[in-house]
C-alpha positions as CSV (number, residue, x, y, z in Angstrom):
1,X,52.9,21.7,-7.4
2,X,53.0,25.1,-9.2
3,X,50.5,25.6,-11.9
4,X,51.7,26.6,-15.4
5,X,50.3,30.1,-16.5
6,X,47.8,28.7,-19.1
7,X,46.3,27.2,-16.3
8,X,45.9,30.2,-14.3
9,X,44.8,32.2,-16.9
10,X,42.4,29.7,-17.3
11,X,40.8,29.5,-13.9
12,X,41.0,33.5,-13.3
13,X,38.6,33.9,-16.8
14,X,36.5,31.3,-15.3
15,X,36.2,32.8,-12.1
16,X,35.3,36.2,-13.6
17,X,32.7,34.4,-15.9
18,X,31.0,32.5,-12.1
19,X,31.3,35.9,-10.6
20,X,29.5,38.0,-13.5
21,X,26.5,35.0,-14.0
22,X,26.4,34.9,-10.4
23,X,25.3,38.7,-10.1
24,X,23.4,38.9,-12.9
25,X,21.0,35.8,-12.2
26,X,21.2,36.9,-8.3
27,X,19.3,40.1,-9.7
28,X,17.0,38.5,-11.8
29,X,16.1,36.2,-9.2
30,X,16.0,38.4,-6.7
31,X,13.2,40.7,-8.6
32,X,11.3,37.7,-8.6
33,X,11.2,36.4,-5.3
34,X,8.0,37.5,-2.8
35,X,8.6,35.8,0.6
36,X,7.4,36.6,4.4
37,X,8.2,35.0,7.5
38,X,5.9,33.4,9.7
39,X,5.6,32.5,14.2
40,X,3.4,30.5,15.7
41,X,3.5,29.0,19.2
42,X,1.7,26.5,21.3
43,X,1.8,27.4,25.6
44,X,-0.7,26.3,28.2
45,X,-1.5,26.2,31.9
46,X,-2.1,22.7,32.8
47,X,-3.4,21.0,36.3
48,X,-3.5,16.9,36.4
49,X,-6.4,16.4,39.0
50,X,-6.0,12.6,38.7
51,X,-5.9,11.2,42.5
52,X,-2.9,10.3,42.6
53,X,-0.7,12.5,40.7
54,X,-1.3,15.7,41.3
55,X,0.6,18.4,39.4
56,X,0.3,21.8,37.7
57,X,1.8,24.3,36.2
58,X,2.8,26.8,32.9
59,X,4.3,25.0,29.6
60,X,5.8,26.5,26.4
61,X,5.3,23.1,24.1
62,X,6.3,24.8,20.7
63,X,7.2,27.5,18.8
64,X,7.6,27.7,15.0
65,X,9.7,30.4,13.3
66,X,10.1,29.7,9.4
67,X,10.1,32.0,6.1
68,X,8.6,31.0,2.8
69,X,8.7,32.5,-0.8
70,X,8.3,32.2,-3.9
71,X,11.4,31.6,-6.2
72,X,10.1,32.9,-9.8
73,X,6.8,31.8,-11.4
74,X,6.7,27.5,-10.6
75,X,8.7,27.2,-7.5
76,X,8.6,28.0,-4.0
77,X,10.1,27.3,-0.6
78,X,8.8,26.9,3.2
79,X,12.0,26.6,5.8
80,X,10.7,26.4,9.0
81,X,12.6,25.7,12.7
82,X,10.3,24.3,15.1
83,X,11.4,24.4,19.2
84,X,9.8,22.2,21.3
85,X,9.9,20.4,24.4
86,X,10.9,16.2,24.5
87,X,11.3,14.1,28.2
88,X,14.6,13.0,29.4
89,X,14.4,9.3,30.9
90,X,14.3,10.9,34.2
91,X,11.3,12.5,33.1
92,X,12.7,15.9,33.1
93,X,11.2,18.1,29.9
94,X,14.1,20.6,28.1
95,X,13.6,21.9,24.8
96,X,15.3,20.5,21.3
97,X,14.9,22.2,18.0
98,X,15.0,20.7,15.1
99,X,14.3,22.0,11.3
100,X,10.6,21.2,10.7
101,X,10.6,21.7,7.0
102,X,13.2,22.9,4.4
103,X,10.8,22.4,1.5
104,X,11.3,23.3,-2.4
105,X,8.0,23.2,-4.5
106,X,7.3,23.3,-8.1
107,X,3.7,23.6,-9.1
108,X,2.7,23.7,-12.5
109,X,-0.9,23.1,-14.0
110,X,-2.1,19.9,-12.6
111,X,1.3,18.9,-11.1
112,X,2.9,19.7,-8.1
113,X,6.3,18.1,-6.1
114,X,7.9,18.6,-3.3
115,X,11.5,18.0,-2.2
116,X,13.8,18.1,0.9
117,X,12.7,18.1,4.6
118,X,8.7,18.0,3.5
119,X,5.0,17.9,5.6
120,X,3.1,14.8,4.9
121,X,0.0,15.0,3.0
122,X,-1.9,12.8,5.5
123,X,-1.3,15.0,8.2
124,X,-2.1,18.1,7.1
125,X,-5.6,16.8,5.9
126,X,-6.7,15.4,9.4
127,X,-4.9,18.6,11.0
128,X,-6.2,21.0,9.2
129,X,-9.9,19.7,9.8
130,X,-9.4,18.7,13.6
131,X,-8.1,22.7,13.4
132,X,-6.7,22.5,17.5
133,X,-3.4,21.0,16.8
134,X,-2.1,23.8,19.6
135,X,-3.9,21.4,22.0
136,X,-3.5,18.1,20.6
137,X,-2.2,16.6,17.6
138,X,-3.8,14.3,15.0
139,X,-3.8,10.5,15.9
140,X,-0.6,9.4,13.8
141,X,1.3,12.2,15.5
142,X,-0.1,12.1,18.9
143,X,1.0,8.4,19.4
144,X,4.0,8.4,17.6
145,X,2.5,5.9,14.7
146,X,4.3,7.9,11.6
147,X,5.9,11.3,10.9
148,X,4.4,14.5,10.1
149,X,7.6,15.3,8.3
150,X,10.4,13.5,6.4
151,X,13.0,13.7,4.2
152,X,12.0,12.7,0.7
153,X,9.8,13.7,-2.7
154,X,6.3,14.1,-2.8
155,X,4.0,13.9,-6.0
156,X,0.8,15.0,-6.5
157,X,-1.4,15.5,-9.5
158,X,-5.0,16.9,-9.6
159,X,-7.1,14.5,-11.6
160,X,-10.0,17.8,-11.1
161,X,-10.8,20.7,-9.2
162,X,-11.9,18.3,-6.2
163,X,-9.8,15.0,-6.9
164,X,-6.0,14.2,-6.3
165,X,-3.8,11.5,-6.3
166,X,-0.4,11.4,-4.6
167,X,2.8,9.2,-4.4
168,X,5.4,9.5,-1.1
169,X,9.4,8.0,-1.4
170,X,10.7,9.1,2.3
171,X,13.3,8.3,4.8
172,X,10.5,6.9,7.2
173,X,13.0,8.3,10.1
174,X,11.2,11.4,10.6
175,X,12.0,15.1,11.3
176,X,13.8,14.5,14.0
177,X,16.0,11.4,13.3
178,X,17.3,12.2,9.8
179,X,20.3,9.7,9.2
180,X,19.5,7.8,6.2
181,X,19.9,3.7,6.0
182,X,19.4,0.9,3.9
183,X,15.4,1.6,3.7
184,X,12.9,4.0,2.3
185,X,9.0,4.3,3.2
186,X,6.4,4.0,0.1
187,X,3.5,5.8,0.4
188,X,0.3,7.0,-1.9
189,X,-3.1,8.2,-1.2
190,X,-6.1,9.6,-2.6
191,X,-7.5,12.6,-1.4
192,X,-11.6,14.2,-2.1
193,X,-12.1,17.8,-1.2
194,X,-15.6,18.9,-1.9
195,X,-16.5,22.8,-2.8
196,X,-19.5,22.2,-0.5
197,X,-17.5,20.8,2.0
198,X,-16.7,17.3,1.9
199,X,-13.3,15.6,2.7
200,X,-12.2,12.3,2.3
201,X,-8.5,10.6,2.1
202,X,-7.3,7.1,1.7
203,X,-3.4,6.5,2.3
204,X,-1.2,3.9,2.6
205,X,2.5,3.0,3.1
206,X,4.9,-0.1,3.0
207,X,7.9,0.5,5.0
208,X,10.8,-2.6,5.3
209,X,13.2,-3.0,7.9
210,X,13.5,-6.7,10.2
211,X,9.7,-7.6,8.5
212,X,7.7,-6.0,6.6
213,X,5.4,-3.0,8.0
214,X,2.7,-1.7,6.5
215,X,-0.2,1.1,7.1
216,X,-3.3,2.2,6.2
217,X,-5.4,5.6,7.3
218,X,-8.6,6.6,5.8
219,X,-10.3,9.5,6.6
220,X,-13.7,11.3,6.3
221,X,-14.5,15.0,7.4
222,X,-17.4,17.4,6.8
223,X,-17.6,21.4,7.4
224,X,-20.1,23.8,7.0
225,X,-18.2,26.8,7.5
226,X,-19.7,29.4,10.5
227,X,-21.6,26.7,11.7
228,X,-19.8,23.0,12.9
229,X,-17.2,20.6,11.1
230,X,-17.2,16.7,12.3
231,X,-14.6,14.4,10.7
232,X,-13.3,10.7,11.8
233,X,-10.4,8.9,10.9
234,X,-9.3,5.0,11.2
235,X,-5.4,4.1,11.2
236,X,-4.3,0.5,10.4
237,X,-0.4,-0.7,11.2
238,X,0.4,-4.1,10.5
239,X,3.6,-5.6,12.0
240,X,3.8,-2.3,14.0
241,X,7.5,-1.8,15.5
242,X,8.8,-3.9,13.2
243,X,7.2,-6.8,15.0
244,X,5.9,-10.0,13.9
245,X,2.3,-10.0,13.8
246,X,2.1,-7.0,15.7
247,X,-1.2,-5.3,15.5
248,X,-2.2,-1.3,15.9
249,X,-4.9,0.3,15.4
250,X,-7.5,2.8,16.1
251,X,-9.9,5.3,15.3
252,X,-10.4,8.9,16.3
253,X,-13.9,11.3,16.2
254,X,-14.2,14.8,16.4
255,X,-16.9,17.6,15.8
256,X,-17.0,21.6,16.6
257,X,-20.0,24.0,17.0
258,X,-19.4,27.6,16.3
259,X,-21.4,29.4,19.0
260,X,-20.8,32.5,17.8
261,X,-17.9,34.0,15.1
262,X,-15.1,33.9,17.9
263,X,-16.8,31.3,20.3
264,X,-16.5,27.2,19.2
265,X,-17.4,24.3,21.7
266,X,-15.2,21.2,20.2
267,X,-14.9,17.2,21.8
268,X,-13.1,14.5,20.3
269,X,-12.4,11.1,21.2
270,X,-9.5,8.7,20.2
271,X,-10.0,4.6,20.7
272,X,-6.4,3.2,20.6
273,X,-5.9,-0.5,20.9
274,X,-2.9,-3.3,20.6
275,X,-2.3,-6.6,20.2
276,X,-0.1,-9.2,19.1
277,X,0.6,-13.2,19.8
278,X,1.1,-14.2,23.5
279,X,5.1,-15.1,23.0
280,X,6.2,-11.5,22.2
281,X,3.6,-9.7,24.6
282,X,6.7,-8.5,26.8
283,X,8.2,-6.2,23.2
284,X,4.8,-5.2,22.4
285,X,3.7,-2.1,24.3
286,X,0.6,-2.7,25.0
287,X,0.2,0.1,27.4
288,X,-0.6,1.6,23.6
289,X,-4.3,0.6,24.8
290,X,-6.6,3.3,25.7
291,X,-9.3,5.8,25.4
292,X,-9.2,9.5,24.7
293,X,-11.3,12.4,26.1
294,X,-10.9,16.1,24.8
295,X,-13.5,18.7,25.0
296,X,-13.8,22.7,25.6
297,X,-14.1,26.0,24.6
298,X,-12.1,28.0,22.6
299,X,-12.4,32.0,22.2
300,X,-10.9,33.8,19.0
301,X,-8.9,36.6,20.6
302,X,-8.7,38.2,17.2
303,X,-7.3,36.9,14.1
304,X,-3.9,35.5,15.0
305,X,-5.0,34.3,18.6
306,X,-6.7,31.6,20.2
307,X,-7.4,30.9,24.0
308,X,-9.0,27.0,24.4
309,X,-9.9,25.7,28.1
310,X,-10.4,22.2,27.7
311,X,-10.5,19.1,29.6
312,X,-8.1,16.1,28.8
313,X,-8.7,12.6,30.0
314,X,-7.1,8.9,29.4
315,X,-8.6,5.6,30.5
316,X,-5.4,3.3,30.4
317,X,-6.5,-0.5,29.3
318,X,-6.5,-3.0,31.0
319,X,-6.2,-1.4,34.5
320,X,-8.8,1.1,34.3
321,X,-6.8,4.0,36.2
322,X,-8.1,7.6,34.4
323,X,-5.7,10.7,33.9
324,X,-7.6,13.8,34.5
325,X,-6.0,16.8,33.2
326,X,-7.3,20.4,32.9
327,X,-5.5,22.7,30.3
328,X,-6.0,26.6,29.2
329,X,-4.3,26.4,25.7
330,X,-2.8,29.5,24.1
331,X,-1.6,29.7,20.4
332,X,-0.7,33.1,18.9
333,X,0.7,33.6,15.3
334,X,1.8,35.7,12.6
335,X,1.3,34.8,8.8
């Protein structure tokens, strides 16, 4: 079909008008935006001294490489692509990578969203406080109870200088499995951060699929900055795995002493446990029960570089057998 030459005209002027806008608010924009990129990776030398599975060896675990900036005066972006290594059944590890965050941001005055592939508030509190993430994530992350990133919006408004309340509409799938279905995962929470050092955060989420699954988290940290932090946190799932009556739950403690400005002595321990009615025991996972050991040393090699040697042990439940493994953890940066 041939178009008449009203039509063309039509489309060319419109073109030209696209083309000119285009430049002019790429230049305008483009005075405006302040961005910088950003590494960080995790590596370690590991030994597993356990009696009956001996191993050792040298691991790359992560690396992050992202850029953010800042679009004009109320909006901002973080797009960040994180590497990292996942087991094949056969236990074999190779590396995936997967976008971590692709994150727009508008802050203005009390309020603040954020929209795309987004961090989770929840996580970033505990993280950020437990402040060894290169050696071992927070409890929700570590065993694989929720996501530390999702697609979906995230509001928050600052009630005060100390006190803010935010609401959560997600995928629920995670960073990692983004195909979208017939469900979306509900969250708010609370969160307290004290100038003199005080931290407290209440969450929880509603998440449908064959029944109803929800979760709760509450957590309560302390730092006294130079000198030693402590925090503890207590995770609830109801109907966990989208199983009838289904139980999780569990509660982690940590604390760190600062020796000196660059040397820290840190120990934390996790309690997981699991249980649900005798008839679905075989779909449960119970092998979810345990105890957690973690505690070392880490040396500040500088600003963007931290060396930890730490010990890392798990008493399975209900057999008793204990993993011993020995670790010198590496994370070095840019920011």
């Amino acid at each position: 079909m041939k178009l008449n030459s009203t039509v063309m005209r039509f489309f060319l002027s419109l073109s030209l008008i696209v083309i000119f806008c285009s430049s002019v608010f790429s230049q305008t924009i483009n005075d405006q935006i302040e961005g910088k990129p950003y590494l960080k990776v995790f590596s370690n030398f590991h030994a597993d001294l356990s009696e009956n599975n001996q191993e050792y060896g040298f691991e790359l675990t992560r690396a992050y490489f992202g850029y953010k900036a800042k679009l004009g005066d109320n909006f901002e972006t973080n797009v960040c692509i994180d590497a990292g290594t996942f087991k094949n059944d056969d236990g074999t590890k190779l590396y995936k990578i997967y976008f971590k965050y692709a994150t727009l941001f508008y802050r203005k005055d009390k309020f603040s969203a954020a929209f795309g592939l987004i961090g989770l508030n929840h996580f970033r509190v505990q993280e950020k406080m437990w402040g060894h993430r290169y050696l071992y994530k927070s409890f929700l992350d570590q065993y694989k109870q929720s996501h530390s990133a999702d697609l979906g919006l995230t509001l928050q408004y600052d009630i005060n200088e100390e006190l803010s309340v935010d609401a959560t509409l997600r995928n629920g799938e995670g960073y990692k499995n983004l195909q979208t279905d017939n469900t979306l995962r509900l969250g708010g929470g609370l969160t307290y951060n004290a100038k003199y050092g005080l931290v407290a955060r209440l969450y929880a989420d509603y998440y449908e699929k064959q029944v109803q699954q929800t979760m709760f988290t509450g957590f309560l940290g302390y730092e006294k900055k130079g000198m030693f932090k402590v925090g503890v946190e207590y995770n609830y799932i109801k109907n966990a795995d989208w199983i009838s009556s289904h139980i999780k739950d569990g509660v982690s403690v940590f604390a760190s002493y600062d020796v000196t400005d660059k040397v820290e002595l840190f120990g934390r321990y996790d309690d997981l446990n699991s249980s649900c009615h005798s008839d679905v025991e075989d779909i449960c996972g119970l092998d979810f029960n345990g105890k957690y050991i973690i505690g070392g040393i880490q040396y500040r090699a500088g600003k963007n570089v931290k060396i930890a040697l730490n010990h890392q042990g798990k008493l399975s439940e209900p057999d008793g057998t204990y993993r011993n493994m020995v670790y010198m953890n590496f994370e070095y940066r840019f920011n």
